[in-house]
N, C-alpha and C positions, 0 to 999 in steps of 0.2 A: 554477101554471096559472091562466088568467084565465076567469073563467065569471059566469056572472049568476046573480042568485038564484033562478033558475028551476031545479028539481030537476034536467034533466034537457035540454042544450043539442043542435038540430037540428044538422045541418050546415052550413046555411047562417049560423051566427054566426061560426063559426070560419074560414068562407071569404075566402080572399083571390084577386082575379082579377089574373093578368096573361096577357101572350102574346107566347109567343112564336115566330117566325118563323125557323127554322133549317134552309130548306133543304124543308119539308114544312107542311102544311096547320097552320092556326093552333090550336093547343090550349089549351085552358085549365087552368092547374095549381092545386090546392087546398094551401092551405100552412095550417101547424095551431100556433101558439106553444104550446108546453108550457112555462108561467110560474111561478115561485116568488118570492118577496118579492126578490130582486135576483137571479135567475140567469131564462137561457129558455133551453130544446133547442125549433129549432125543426125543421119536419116539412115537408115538399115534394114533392110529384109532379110530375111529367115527362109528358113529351108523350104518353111511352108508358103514363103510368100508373103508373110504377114509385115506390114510396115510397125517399125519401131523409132522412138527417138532415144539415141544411144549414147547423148553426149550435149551437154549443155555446159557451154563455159568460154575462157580463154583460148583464141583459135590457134592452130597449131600452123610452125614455118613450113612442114614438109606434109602437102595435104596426103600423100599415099597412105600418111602414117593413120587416118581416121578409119580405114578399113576396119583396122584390127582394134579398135577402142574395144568393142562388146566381148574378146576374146579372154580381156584381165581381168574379168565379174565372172565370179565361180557361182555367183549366186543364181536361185534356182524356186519355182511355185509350182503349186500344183495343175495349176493352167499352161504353164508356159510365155504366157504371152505378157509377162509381167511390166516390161516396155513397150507398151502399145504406141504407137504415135497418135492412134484415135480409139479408143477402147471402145469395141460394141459388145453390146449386150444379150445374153442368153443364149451365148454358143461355146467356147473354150474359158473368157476372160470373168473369175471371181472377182475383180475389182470392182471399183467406182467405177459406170460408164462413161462415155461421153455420147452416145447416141443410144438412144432405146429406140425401137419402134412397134409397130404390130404391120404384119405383109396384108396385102387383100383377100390373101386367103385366113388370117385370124392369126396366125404363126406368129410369134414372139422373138424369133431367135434374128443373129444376123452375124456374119461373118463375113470381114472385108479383106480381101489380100492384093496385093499392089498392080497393076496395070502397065501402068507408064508417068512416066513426067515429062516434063517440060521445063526451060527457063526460058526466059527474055529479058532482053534488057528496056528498061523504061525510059531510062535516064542516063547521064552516066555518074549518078548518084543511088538509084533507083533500081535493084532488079525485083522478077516476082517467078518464084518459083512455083508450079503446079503440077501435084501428085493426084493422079485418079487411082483409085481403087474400090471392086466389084464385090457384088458377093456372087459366087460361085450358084449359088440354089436359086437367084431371084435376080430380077434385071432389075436392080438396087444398085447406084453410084454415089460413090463420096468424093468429092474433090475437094483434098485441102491447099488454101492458098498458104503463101510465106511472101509478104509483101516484105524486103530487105532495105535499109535504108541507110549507107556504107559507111558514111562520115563522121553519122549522129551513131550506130550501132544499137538505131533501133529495128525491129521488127513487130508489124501488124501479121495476124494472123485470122485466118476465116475458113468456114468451109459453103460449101454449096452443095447440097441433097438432091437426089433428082428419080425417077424410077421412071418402067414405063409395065408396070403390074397391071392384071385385070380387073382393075378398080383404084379405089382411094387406100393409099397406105397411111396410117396413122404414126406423127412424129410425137414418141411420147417426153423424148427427150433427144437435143439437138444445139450441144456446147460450140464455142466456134474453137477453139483451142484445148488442147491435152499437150502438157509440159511435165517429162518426167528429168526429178533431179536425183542421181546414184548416190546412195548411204553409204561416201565415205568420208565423211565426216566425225570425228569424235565428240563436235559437242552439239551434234544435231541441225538442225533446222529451227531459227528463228522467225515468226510473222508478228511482222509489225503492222496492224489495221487500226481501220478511225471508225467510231459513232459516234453519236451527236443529236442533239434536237435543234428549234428553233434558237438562236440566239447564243447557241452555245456547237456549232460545227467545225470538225476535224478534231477532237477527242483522240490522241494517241495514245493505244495500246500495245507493247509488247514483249510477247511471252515464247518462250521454248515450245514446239509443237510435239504431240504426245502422242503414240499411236493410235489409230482407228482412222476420223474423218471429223476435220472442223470446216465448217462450210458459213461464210459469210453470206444476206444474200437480204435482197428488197422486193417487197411486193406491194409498194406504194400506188404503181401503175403510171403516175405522171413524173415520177422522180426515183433518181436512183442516188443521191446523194444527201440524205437528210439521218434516218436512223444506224443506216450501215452504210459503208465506203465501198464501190469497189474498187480503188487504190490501194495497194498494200505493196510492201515490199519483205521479200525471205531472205533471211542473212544465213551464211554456211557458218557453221563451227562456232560462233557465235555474234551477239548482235554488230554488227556494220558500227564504225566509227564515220567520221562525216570523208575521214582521210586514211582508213583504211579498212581491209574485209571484201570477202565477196558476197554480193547482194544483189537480187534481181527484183527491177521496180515491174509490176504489171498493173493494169487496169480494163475494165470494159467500154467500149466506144460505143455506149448504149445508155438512154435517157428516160429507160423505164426498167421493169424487175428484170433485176440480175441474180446469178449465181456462182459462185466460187468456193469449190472443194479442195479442200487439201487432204489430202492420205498419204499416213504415212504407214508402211506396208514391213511386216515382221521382218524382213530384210531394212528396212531402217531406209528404204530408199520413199520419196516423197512426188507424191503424183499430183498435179495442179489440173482442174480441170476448168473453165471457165466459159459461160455463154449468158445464153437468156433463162430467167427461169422457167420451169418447164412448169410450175405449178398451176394449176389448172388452165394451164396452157397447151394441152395436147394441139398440134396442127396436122391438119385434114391436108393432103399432098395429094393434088391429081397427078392422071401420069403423066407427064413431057414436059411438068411443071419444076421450075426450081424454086429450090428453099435458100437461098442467103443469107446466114447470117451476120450479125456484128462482127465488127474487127475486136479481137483482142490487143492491146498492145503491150510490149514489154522490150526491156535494155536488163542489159547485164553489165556488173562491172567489179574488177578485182582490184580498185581504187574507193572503196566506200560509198558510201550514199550521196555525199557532194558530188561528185564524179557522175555519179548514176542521173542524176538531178541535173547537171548540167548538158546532158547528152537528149532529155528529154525534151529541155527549157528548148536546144536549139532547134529540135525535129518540130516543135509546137512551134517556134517560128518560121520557119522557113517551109514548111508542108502542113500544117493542119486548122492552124488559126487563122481568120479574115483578116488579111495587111499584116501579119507577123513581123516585117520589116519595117512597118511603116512608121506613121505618127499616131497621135490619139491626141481628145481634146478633152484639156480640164472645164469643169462645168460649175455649175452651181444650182441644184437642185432646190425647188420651192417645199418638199415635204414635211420637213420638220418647223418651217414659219408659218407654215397653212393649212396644214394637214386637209381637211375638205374645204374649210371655210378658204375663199377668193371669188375675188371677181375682176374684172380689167382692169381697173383702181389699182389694186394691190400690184396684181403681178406688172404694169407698167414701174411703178415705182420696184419689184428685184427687178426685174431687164436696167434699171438705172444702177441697181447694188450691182450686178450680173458685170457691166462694164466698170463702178468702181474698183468693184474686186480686184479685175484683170485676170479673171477666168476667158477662155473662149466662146462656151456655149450657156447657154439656158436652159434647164429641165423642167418640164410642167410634168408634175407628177399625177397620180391617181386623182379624181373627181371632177374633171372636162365636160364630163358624157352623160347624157340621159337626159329624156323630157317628161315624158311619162311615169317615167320612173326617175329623179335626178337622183344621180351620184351625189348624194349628202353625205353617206357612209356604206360603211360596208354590205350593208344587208339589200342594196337596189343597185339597179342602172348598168350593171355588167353584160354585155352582150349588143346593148342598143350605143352604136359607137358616132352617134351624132351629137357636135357640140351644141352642149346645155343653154340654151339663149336665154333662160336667167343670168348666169355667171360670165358667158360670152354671146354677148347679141352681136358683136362682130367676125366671132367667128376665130380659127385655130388662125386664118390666115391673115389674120390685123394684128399677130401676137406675132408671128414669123417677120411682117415685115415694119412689126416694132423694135424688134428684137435689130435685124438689118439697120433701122435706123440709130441705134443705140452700138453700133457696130462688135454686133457680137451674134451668134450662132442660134436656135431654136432648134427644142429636142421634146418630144413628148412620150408619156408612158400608157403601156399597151396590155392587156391580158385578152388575148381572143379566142384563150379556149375553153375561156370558164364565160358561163350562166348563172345569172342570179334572177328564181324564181319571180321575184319581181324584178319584170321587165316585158317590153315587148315580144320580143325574142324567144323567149318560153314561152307566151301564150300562142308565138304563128307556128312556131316547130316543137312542139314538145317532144317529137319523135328524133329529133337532134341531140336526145341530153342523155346522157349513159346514167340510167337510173333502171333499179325493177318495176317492172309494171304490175307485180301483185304484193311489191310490200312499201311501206311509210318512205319517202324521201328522205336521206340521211345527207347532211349537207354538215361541210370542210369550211369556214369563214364564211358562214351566211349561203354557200354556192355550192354551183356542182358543174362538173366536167363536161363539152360538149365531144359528141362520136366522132373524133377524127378517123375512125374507118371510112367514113359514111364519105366518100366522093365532095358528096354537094355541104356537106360541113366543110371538106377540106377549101372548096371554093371560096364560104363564106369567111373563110378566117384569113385566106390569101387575099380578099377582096377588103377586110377591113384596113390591111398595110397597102396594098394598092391605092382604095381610096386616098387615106391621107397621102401619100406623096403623090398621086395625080393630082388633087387640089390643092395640094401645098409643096409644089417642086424644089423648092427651096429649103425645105425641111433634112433636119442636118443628123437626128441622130432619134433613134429611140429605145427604151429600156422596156423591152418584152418580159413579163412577170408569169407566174404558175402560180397560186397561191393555193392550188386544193389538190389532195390527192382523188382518186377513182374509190368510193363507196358502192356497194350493192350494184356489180358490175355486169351492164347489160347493156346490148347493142339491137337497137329496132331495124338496123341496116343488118347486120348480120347471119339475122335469122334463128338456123341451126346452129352456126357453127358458132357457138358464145366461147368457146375456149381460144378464140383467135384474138381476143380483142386487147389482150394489154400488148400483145405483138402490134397488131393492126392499127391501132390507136399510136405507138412510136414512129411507124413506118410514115403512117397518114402525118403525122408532126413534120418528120422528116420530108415527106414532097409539099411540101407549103413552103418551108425552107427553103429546098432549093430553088423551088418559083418565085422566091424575096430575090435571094441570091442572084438566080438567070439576070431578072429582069434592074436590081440595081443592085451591084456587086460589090462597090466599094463605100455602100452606106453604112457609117457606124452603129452597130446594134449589141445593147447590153443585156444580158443572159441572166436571169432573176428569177428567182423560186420560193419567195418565202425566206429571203437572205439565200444561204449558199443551197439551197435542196435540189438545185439540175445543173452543176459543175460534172461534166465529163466530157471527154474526148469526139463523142458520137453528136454534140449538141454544138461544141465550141468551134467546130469545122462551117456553124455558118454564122456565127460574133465574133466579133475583137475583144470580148471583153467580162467579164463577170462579176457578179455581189457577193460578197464573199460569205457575208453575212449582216443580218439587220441588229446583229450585237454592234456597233460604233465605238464603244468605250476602248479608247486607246489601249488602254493597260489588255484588256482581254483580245483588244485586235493584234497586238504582237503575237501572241501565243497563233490565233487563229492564223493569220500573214504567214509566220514562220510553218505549219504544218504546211501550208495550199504551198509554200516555197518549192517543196518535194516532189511537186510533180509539173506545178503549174510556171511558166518565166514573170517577171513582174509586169511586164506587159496587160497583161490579160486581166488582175487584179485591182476591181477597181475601190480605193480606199478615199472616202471620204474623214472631212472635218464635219462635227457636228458638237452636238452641245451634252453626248453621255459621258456619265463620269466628271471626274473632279478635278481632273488633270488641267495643267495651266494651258491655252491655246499654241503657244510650242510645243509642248509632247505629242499635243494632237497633231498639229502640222506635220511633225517631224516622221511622226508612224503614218500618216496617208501617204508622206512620200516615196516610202519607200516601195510604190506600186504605181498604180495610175490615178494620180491624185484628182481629188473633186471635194467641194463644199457642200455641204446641209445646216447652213446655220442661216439664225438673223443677223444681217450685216449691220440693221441699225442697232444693236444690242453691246458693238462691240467696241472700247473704248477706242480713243486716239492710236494708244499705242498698237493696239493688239490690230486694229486693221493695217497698221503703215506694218506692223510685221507680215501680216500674214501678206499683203502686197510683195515684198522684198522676198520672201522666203517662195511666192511663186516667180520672182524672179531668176532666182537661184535654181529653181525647179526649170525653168526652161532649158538653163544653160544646161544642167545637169542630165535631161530627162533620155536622151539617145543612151547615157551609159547605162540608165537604171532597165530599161526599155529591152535593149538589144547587147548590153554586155553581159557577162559569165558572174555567175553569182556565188559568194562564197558567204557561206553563213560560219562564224566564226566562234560564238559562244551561245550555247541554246539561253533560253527562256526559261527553259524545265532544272536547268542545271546549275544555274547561277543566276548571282543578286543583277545581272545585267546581261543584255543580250547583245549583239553586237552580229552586221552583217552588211557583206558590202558590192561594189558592182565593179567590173573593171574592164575596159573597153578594149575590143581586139586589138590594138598593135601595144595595151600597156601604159599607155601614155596619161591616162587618165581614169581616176577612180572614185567612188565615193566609199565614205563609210559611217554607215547608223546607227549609235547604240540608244540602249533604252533601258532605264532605271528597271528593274519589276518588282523588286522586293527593298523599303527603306526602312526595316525591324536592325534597330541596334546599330544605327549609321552605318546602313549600309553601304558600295559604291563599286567601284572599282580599284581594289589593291593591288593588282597588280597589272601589267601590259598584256594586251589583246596581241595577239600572234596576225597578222594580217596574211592574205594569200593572193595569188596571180600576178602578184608582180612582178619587173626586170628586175633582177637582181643587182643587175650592174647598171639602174641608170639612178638617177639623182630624183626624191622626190619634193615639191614642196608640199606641205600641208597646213592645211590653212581650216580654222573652222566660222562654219555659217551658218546664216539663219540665227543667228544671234539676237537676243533679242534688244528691242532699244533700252540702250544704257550698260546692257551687262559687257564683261568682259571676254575676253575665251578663256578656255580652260586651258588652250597651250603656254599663256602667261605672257605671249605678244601675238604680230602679226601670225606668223607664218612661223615654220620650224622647217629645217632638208633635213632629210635620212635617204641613205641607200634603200633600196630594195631590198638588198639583203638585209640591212639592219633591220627593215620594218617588220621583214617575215621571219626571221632566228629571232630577234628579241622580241619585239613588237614597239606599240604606243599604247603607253595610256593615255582611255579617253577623258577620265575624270568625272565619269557619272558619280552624282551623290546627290542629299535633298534640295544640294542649291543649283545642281542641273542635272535635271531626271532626264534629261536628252542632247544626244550631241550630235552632231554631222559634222563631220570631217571629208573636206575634197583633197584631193590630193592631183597633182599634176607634175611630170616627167619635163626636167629644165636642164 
C-alpha cells in the first residue's frame, strides 16, 4: 500500500477523480490502490457509491493510471454491482453474498455504499487501510480492514459489523473477505484445494473451475484442517508451474468452520468469498456491539507458486509465528516406546537415550494424569490434570529436574479442552461439556469437547498450562493436542443463543492463548490435532510449531512435507524419526530433516551403526538447521511427478545451501536419470558440494569428497543426485568458496 510518511493519510491523498457519464448526472468516483512491493488490489466507487474491487494483480509504475482500470470492462449484470468489494445481500446484488443479515425490524435487505477511509502506517513494513461503509435505510456499518504487508506482498483482510438498530440484528451471514478476479483470461481459473483424513492430510486437487459456485468448507467445530483445507491457491489462464504463472495463495486465519466460495459468474469473471461458516451459526448483534471477524490472508504472484510460497514462508516468519526467527529444539518423544505403559523406571532410563541421542529436549507424551480415573488409555483420565502417583509418585518435577541432570530439556503433552466421561471433571462440571441434554452422548476417541464459551472453562484450561509451569518453571516445551471434534452441539453457558457457539468456542480457544502467550511468551509450544487437523494461520500465531501428521512413514511424509511446503516455512513443521514403514533409518532421518526434526523411536532397538548415524546426521542437522529454518525454499522436482523428489534451502546472502532428495517410486530401477536444476543461487560464485549424512561405511554418490560448480552451472544444468535402490536419499550441502 503506498502512503507518505505522515502517520496517518486524509482522503484526499488517496483520491483519484474521473467521470463518468452513463446515462445519469456526472459523479465523481474515489478509487483507493491498496499497494504492496509488486502486487496492488485496487478499490472503486461508483456513481451510486457502492465500493467495488476493480483490479487485482501486478501493481502498476504510474498509480493515476488505476483510476481508469474499471473503464476497459464493457462487461455488464443485471444488478449492476457485479464487483462488489463486499456483496450484501437482498437489495441490488444477485450474487453470492458476503454478508446476509435480518434488521430489528425483520427486514432482510441491506445496502452498503462508501463513507470514508483511512490509511496509517503501522510500520515501515506494515500499513492498514480502513474503508467504512453505511446502509443509507439503517444505522448498519461495515468496516473493512486491508492489513498490507510491503516486503512479503502479503495481505490479511477482516471486516468489523457494528449497528446501533432498536433491538438485536441478526448476522445470518458475515465473511471477512470478498476478492473479485476479471474474466480475462482464456483458459479460466484454476483451484488447487487439499482434503484429507487422519493419517492421510493435504490430499492435492486440481481442477479448471466451472461456472455457478464451488465452495470448500468445515463444520468440524474444533478444526478447520482435517476433511477440507482452507488453503487453496487459483491459478490465471492455466495451472501455476512452481516458476512460472499467475497465482493467488489464500487461506482462513480461523481454527474452527470455515467457508470458501468461488463463483464464477456468465461473464467468466470469478468472485472469492471467504469467512466463518455461517452454518447454523446466525449471530445475535446487539447495538454498539462489534462483530470481528477472522483475518483472511492471501499473496499474489506473476512468478508461480514457489514465488507465492516464498513470500508467505517469509510473512510467517517474521509476523505471525511464535520466534519465526529464532531457534527450535530437537526432542525425543517417549510415544511410540511407551504408548501408556511407564513409569519413572522407564522414562529415567529415555532422559538417559534422550542425552545419548544428542537431541535437546525430552517429550512425555499422553498418560501422566489421572487418579481416579488413570490415564491407561484412551477412554479415562482427560480433564483431571494431576500427576498419576501410580506411574509418577515423584511427580512431573523429579522428571524436569532429571531431565536437567541428564543435561537435556523437559516437555510434556497437553489436551485441556477435551473431557473424558470418566473422570473427575465430568462428574464436578457436567455443565462444562458441549453435549445435548435431551439426547445420548456421542463421543470422538472415547471424549467430548469442554464449552470454551463458558468464561470459567476458559479459566480452567488457562489454569491447567498455568499450573504446570508454576510448579515446574523449568519446564521447556509442551505439545497441546485436539483429538475430538464438536458432536451434538450445545452450550449450558449460552442459553438461547446456541447458534454462537462454534464462533464462541474459537474465540474462548483463542483468549486462553493469548493468556499462555501474555504471561510466557517465548515458550515453545506444538500445535496437534489428531496429526495435522488444526494447522492454520489463526492458531499458529500463538506456536512455533506443528504435527503435520500421525502418518510418520517417510515415503508418505514427503508427499505430505511437500504439500504443508506451500504455505507453511520449514520451521514450523515438525518431522519426526520413528519406526513406520520400511524405509532404512537414513530415509527417515533424511525426510524429518527437512523441517524441524524430532525422534519417536526406541533408541535401545537401534544397532551400532544406525545410532552413531543418526548421532552424526543430527550433527549435521545443527550445522545445517538456520538455512532449513530461516532460508528461501525451492522445491525443485515434485513427488507427484517423478521417480524422485528433490528440494532445497538457501540462505540470504547465498552462501550456503542444502539439498534433499528422496527416492519415491523404485518400479523398474528406478532413480534419477537425469540432473535436478537447482535455484537461488549466485551465479557467479563457486560452489562446493559435498554430500552428508552418509551412512557408516557407504560412499557418496558424488564418487569423492566434494565436487565445485558455478552457480550458473548448477542452475542451467543442474547435479545429479543419484537417487536409486542403493540410495533412496541424499543430502547434498553446498557452500560458496
Amino acid at each position: 500500500m503506498r502512503t507518505t510518511q505522515r502517520k496517518t493519510l486524509p482522503l484526499g491523498l488517496l483520491f483519484a477523480g474521473s467521470m463518468l457519464l452513463a446515462g445519469r448526472a456526472a459523479a465523481q468516483d474515489v478509487t483507493i490502490p491498496v499497494e504492496t512491493q509488486h502486487n496492488a488490489i485496487v478499490l472503486q466507487t461508483d456513481a451510486e457509491k457502492h465500493l467495488n474491487m476493480v483490479y487485482l494483480g501486478a501493481k502498476l509504475a504510474n498509480t493515476a493510471e488505476y483510476a481508469g482500470i474499471s473503464k476497459m470492462y464493457k462487461q455488464a449484470d443485471d444488478s449492476g454491482v457485479q464487483n462488489d468489494a463486499y456483496t450484501p445481500s437482498g437489495s441490488a446484488s444477485l450474487g453470492e453474498p458476503a454478508i446476509t443479515v435480518t434488521h430489528a425490524d425483520g427486514n432482510k435487505s441491506l445496502n452498503l455504499t462508501y463513507v470514508s477511509h483511512m490509511v496509517s502506517k503501522v510500520s515501515d513494513d506494515i500499513s492498514l487501510l480502513v474503508v467504512t461503509m453505511k446502509d443509507p435505510a439503517y444505522d448498519f456499518e461495515v468496516k473493512l480492514y486491508y492489513k498490507t504487508y510491503f516486503k512479503e506482498d502479503v495481505t490479511e483482510q477482516w471486516s468489523v459489523i457494528k449497528h446501533n438498530e432498536k433491538g438485536i440484528v441478526t448476522l445470518d451471514k458475515y465473511a471477512s473477505a470478498n476478492l473479485n478476479l476479471k474474466g480475462n483470461t482464456t483458459g479460466g481459473f484454476w483451484l488447487k484445494q487439499y482434503h484429507g483424513n487422519w493419517a492421510m492430510e493435504m490430499q492435492p486437487e486440481e481442477a479448471r473451475l466451472t461456472h455457478g459456485i464451488k465452495t470448500i468448507d468445515s463444520k468440524l467445530g474444533t478444526r478447520a484442517n482435517l476433511y477440507e483445507h482452507s488453503m487453496f491457491a487459483i491459478s490465471m489462464d492455466k495451472p501455476a508451474t512452481e516458476d512460472e504463472g499467475k497465482v493467488l495463495y489464500g487461506a482462513m486465519e480461523w481454527s474452527g468452520n470455515f467457508r470458501v466460495d468461488f463463483e464464477l459468474d456468465v461473464a467468466n469473471n470469478l468472485k472469492i468469498i471467504a469467512g466463518i461458516n455461517n452454518a447454523a451459526s446466525e449471530y445475535h448483534l446487539k447495538p454498539g456491539v462489534e462483530f470481528t471477524t477472522p483475518a483472511f490472508l492471501y499473496t499474489y504472484s506473476d512468478h508461480g507458486k514457489g514465488d507465492a510460497s516464498r513470500k508467505l514462508q517469509s510473512w510467517a516468519r517474521q509476523y505471525k509465528i511464535v520466534d519465526g526467527n529464532g531457534s527450535r529444539l530437537t526432542l525425543l518423544n517417549n510415544w511410540e516406546s511407551t504408548y501408556f505403559d511407564f513409569n519413572e523406571s522407564k522414562l529415567a532410563g529415555l532422559l538417559k537415550d534422550t542425552k545419548k541421542l544428542g537431541v535437546d529436549l525430552f517429550l512425555l507424551d499422553d498418560g501422566w494424569f489421572g487418579n481416579s480415573h488413570p490415564r491407561n488409555g484412551d477412554n479415562a483420565g482427560l480433564g483431571d490434570w494431576q500427576e498419576n502417583k501410580q506411574k509418577l509418585p515423584n511427580g512431573i518435577s523429579s522428571l524436569v529436574k532429571e531431565a536437567q541432570a541428564n543435561g537435556v530439556k523437559f516437555g510434556i503433552w497437553i489436551e485441556p479442552e477435551m473431557v473424558n466421561p470418566a473422570s473427575d471433571l465430568y462428574k464436578a462440571h457436567p455443565d462444562w461439556v458441549i453435549k445435548q441434554p435431551n439426547r445420548p452422548e456421542k463421543y470422538f476417541r472415547n471424549q467430548l469437547v469442554l464449552d470454551l464459551a463458558n468464561p470459567k472453562v476458559q479459566d480452567f484450561v488457562f489454569g491447567v498450562v498455568d499450573g504446570l509451569f508454576t510448579k515446574n518453571p523449568d519446564l521447556a516445551y509442551i505439545k497441546w493436542d485436539c483429538n475430538a471434534v464438536i458432536y451434538n452441539a450445545y452450550s449450558a453457558y449460552l442459553k438461547k443463543d446456541q447458534s454462537h457457539i462454534y464462533v464462541d468456542y474459537v474465540n474462548g480457544l483463542y483468549n486462553v492463548l493469548k493468556r499462555v502467550r501474555a504471561k510466557y511468551p517465548k515458550v515453545p509450544l506444538m500445535l496437534c490435532s489428531g496429526g495435522g487437523g488444526r494447522v492454520d494461520y489463526g492458531a499458529l500465531q500463538y506456536f512455533t510449531e506443528f504435527w503435520p501428521s500421525d502418518n510418520t512413514d517417510p515415503l508418505e511424509r514427503v508427499f505430505i512435507q511437500w504439500e504443508y511446503s506451500f504455505f507453511y516455512p520449514a520451521i514450523t513443521s515438525s518431522n519426526h524419526v520413528t519406526d513406520w514403514g520400511k524405509q532404512p533409518i537414513k530415509y527417515r532421518v533424511d525426510v524429518a530433516m527437512m523441517g524441524k526434526m524430532g525422534f519417536d523411536i526406541v533408541i535401545g532397538k537401534l544397532s551400532e551403526s544406525e545410532l552413531s548415524f543418526c548421532q552424526s546426521a543430527l550433527k549435521n542437522y545443527d550445522a545445517l538447521k538456520d538455512v532449513i529454518w530461516h532460508g528461501d525454499q525451492y522445491r525443485l522436482a515434485s513427488p507427484w511427478d517423478n521417480d524422485a523428489a528433490s528440494i532445497m534451502y538457501v540462505n540470504d546472502d547465498k552462501s550456503k545451501a542444502v539439498m534433499f532428495n528422496y527416492l519415491v517410486n523404485n518400479r523398474y530401477g528406478s532413480g534419477t536419470k537425469v540432473p535436478v536444476r537447482l535455484k537461488g543461487l549466485d551465479p557467479n560464485k563457486k560452489y562446493r558440494v559435498k554430500e552428508i549424512n552418509l551412512y557408516p561405511g557407504a560412499g557418496s554418490v558424488l564418487g569423492k569428497e566434494d565436487l565445485t560448480f558455478t552457480g550458473d552451472f548448477l542452475m542451467n544444468v543442474g547435479i545429479n543426485p543419484g537417487n536409486s535402490a542403493y540410495h533412496t536419499s541424499v543430502v547434498l550441502e553446498l557452500e560458496a568458496i
